[in-house]
C-alpha positions, -999 to +999 in steps of 0.1 A: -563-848-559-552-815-543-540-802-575-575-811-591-590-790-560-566-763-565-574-757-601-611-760-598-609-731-568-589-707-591-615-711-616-644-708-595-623-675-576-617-662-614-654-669-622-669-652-595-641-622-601-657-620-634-685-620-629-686-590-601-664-570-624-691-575-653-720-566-626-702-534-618-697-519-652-731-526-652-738-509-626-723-477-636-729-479-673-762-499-677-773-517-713-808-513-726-821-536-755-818-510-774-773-492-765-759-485-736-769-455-711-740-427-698-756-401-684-734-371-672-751-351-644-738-320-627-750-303-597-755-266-604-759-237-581-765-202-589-729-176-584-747-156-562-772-160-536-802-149-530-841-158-531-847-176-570-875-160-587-877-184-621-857-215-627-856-217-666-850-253-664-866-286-663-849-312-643-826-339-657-828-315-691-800-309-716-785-269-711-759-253-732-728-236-716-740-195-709-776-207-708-796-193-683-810-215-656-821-191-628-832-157-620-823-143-588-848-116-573-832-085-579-846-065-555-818-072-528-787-068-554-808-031-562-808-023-528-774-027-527-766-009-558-784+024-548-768+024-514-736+021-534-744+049-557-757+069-529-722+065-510-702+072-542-723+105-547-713+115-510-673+107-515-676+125-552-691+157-532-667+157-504-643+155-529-652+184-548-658+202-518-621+194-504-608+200-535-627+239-537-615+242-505-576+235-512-578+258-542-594+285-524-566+284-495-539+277-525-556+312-543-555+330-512-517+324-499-508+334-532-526+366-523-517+373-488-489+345-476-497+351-440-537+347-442-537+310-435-520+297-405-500+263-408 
């Protein structure tokens, strides 16, 4: 008698183990009438930041890898790029200047050694 319980337990514990580990693969890979569903979605987020202008997208679409799938306003990456520009401009004319400057002193100790004091 208690092996008879014991046996029907195990199957009813193996039955029910069954039948959640068949109701979880369904779970994460569900069957239609017609195949099975596995859907591979990937959150995406733009390199930089900043305010987005277009999104080139629709959502739960198919992209290709180097597609483009948003467009940042420039305006702020600009900004930064002129002020850039405008500070390299500045160094590059200091630099000349410094450099005039050490040629005319090199020139002139050539010329007179005691015009420039040390």
């Amino acid at each position: 008698m208690i092996k008879r319980v014991f046996v029907t337990s195990m199957i009813v514990i193996l039955a029910l183990g069954a039948v959640g580990w068949k109701y979880q693969q369904y779970i994460t890979n569900p069957w239609t009438r017609d195949g099975q569903i596995r859907a591979q979605v990937v959150q995406v987020t733009p390199r930089i930041t900043g305010p987005i202008i277009a999104v080139h997208i629709i959502d739960n679409s198919e992209v290709k890898a180097g597609q483009a799938l948003f467009e940042v306003d420039p305006r702020t990456y600009q900004a930064a790029l002129e002020k850039a520009t405008a500070s390299l401009a500045q160094a590059e004319t200091l630099l000349q200047r410094t450099l005039d400057e050490a040629h005319r002193g090199h020139s002139l100790a050539r010329r007179q050694p005691g015009a420039i004091s040390k």
